[in-house]
C-alpha positions as CSV (number, residue, x, y, z in Angstrom):
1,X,0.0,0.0,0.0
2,X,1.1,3.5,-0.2
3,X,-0.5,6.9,0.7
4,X,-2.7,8.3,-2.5
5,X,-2.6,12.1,-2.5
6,X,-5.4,14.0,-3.1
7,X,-5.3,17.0,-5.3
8,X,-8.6,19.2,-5.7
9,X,-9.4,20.9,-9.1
10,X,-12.1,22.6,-10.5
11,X,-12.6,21.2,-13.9
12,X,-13.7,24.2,-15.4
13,X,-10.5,26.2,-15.3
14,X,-6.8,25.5,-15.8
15,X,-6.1,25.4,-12.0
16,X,-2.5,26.5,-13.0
17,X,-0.7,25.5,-9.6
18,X,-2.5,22.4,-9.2
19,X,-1.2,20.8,-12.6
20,X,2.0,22.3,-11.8
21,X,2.2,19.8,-9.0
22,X,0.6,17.1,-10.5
23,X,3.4,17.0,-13.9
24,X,5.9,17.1,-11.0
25,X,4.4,14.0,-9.7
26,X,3.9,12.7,-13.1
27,X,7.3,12.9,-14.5
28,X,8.8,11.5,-11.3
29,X,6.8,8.4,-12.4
30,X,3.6,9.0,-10.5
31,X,0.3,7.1,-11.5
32,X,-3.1,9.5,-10.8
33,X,-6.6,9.1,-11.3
34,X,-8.2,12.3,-13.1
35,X,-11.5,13.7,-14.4
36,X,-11.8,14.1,-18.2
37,X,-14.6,15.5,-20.1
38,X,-16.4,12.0,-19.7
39,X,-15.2,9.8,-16.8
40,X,-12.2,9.1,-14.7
41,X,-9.2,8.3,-16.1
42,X,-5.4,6.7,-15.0
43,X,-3.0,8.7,-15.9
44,X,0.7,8.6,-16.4
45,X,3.8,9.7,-18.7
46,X,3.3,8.2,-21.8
47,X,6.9,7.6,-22.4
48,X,8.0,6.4,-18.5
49,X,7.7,2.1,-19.6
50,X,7.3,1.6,-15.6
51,X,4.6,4.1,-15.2
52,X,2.6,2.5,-17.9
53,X,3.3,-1.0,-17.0
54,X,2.0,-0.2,-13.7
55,X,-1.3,1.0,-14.8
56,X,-1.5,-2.5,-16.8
57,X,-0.8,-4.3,-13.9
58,X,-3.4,-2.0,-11.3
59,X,-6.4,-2.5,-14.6
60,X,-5.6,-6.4,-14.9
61,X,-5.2,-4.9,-18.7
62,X,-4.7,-7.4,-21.6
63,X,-0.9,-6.3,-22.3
64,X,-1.9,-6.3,-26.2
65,X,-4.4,-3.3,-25.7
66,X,-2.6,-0.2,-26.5
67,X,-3.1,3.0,-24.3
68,X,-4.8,5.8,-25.5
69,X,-3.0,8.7,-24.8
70,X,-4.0,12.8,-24.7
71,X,-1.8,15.7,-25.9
72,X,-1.9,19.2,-25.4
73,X,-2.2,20.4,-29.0
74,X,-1.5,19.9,-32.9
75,X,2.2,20.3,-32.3
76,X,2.4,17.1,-29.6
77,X,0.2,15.2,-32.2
78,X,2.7,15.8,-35.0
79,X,5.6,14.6,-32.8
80,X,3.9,11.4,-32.0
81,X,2.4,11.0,-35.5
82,X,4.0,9.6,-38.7
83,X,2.7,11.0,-41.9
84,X,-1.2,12.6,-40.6
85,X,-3.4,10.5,-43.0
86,X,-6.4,11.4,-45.3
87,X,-9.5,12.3,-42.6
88,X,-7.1,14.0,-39.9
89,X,-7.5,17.0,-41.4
90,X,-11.8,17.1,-41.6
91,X,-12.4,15.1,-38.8
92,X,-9.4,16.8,-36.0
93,X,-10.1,20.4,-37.2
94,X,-13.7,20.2,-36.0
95,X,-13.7,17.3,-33.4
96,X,-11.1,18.6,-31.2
97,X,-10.6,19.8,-29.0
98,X,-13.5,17.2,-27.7
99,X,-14.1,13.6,-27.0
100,X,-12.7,11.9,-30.2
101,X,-9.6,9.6,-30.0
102,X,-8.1,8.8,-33.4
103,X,-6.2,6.1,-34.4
104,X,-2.7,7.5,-36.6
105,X,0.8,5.6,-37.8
106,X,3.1,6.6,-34.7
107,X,5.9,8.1,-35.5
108,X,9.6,6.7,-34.6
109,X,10.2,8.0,-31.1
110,X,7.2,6.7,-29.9
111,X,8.2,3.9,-27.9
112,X,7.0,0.1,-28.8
113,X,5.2,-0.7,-25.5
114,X,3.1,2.9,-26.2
115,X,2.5,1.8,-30.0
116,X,-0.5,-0.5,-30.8
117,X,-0.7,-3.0,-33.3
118,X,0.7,-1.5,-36.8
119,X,2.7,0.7,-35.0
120,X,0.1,2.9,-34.5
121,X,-0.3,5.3,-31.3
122,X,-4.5,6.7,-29.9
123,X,-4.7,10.2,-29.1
124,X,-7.2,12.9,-28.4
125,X,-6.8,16.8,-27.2
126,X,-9.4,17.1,-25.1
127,X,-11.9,19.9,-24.3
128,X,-10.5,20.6,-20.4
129,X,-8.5,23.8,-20.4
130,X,-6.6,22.2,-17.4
131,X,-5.9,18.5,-18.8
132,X,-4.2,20.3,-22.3
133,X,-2.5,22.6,-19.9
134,X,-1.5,19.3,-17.7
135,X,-0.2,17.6,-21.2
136,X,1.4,21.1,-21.9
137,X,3.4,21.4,-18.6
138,X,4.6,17.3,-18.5
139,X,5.8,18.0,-21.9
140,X,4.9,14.5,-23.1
141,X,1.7,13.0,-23.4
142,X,-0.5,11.5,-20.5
143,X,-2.3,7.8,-20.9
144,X,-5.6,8.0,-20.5
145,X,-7.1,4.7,-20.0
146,X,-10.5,4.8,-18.0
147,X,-9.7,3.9,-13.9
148,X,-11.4,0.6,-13.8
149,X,-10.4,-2.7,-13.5
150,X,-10.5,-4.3,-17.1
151,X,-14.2,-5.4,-17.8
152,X,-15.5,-3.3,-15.7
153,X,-18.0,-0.4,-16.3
154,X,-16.1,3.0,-15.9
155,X,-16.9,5.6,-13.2
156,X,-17.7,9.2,-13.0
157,X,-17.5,9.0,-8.9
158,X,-14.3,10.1,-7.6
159,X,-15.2,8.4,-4.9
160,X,-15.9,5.2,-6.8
161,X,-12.3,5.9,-7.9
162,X,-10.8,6.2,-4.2
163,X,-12.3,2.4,-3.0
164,X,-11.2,0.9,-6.3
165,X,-7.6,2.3,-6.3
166,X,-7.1,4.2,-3.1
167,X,-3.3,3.2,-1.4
168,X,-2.2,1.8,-5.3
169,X,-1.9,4.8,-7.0
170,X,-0.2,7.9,-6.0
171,X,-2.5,10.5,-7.0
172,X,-6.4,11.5,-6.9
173,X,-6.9,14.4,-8.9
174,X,-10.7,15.3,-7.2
175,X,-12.9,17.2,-10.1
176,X,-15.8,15.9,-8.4
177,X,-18.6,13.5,-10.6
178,X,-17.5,14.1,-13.7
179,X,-20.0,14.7,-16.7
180,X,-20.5,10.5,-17.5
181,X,-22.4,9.6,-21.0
182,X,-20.5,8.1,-23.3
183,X,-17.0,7.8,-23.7
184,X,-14.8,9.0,-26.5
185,X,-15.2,8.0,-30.3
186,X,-12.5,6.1,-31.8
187,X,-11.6,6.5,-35.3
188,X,-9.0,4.4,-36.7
189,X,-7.6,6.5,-39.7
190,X,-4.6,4.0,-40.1
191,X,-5.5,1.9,-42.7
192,X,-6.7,2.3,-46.2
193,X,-10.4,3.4,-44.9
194,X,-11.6,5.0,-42.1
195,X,-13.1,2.7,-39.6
196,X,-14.9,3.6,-36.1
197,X,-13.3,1.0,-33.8
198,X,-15.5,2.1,-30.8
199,X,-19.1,4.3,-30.6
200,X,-19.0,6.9,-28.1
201,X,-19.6,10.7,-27.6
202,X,-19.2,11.8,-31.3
203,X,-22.0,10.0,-33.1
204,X,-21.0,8.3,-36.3
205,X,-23.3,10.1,-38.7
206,X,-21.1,12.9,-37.7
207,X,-18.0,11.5,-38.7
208,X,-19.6,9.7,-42.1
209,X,-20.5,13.4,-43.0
210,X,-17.3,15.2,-42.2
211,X,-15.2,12.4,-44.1
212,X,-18.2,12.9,-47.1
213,X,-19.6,9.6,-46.6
């Protein structure tokens, strides 16, 4: 067991000092639970291989699922992405910020227990000023897988979070409930097609129309 720390946020704003402290933790290989723009999420440095294989390990996560991660902006994307495919371009410029992962080719520094099959790396910018502004201030992206165990239903309760993972990770970001619903859309603009991999927040008629379906 160790001692979870407990950092209170208000979702709504970039709670500047807070994800100062937070990316401190983060980079020093911390594991935290955080409210996104759906439900609660784990969260570490996308590029620390202990951080993320302790986030496996706490989810009971199949070791073949690739990690989802978020960035702050278009620049972080590019350094992650290889060559942005055909669909980025319609779908990113008026999905994102906003609950829409897509699937791209990962570029060369992204390392292979990050990538997903194909060599491919999930990413989203999402619509909370503070969780850009978190990515912003690590410098690297943050997973963001949701904080359940694997086959369970995720949670919106921070609370829910706390009995679940309380004394096994090392932070609790506290937003309070966060909004719920559905979760992201995934878009897997990869291979030669567009394909939605999972339903979610972004309806699909929405993406058949902005990639002129």
């Amino acid at each position: 067991m160790i001692e979870t720390r407990i950092i209170r946020i208000d979702p709504g704003r970039e709670n500047a000092e807070e994800v100062r402290a937070i990316a401190a933790s983060l980079r020093e290989g911390a594991v935290a639970a955080y409210p996104t723009e759906t439900f609660y999420a784990l969260g570490a440095a996308a590029f620390s291989k202990k951080a993320v294989a302790r986030i496996y390990r706490l989810k009971g996560r199949d070791a073949a699922k690739a990690l989802s991660v978020i960035v702050s902006d278009l620049d972080m994307v590019r350094d992650i992405a290889g060559a942005l495919p055909p669909g980025f371009v319609a779908l990113a410029g008026e999905l994102w910020p906003g609950p829409l992962t897509l699937v791209l080719p990962a570029a060369p520094a992204v390392p292979g227990f990050l990538a997903g099959p194909g060599r491919t790396i999930a990413v989203r910018i999402p619509p909370l000023p503070w969780l850009r502004a978190l990515a912003r201030e690590l410098g690297e992206p943050l997973t963001a897988t949701s904080a359940n165990p694997a086959g369970e239903r995720e949670t919106a309760d921070p609370a829910q979070v706390a009995a679940t993972f309380g004394g096994r990770i090392d932070l609790l970001v506290d937003g309070g409930p966060s909004p719920g619903g559905l979760p992201s859309t995934i878009v897997d603009l990869s291979g030669q097609r567009p394909r939605i991999l999972r339903p979610g927040a972004v309806p699909a008629v929405r993406i058949e129309a902005l990639l002129g379906r």
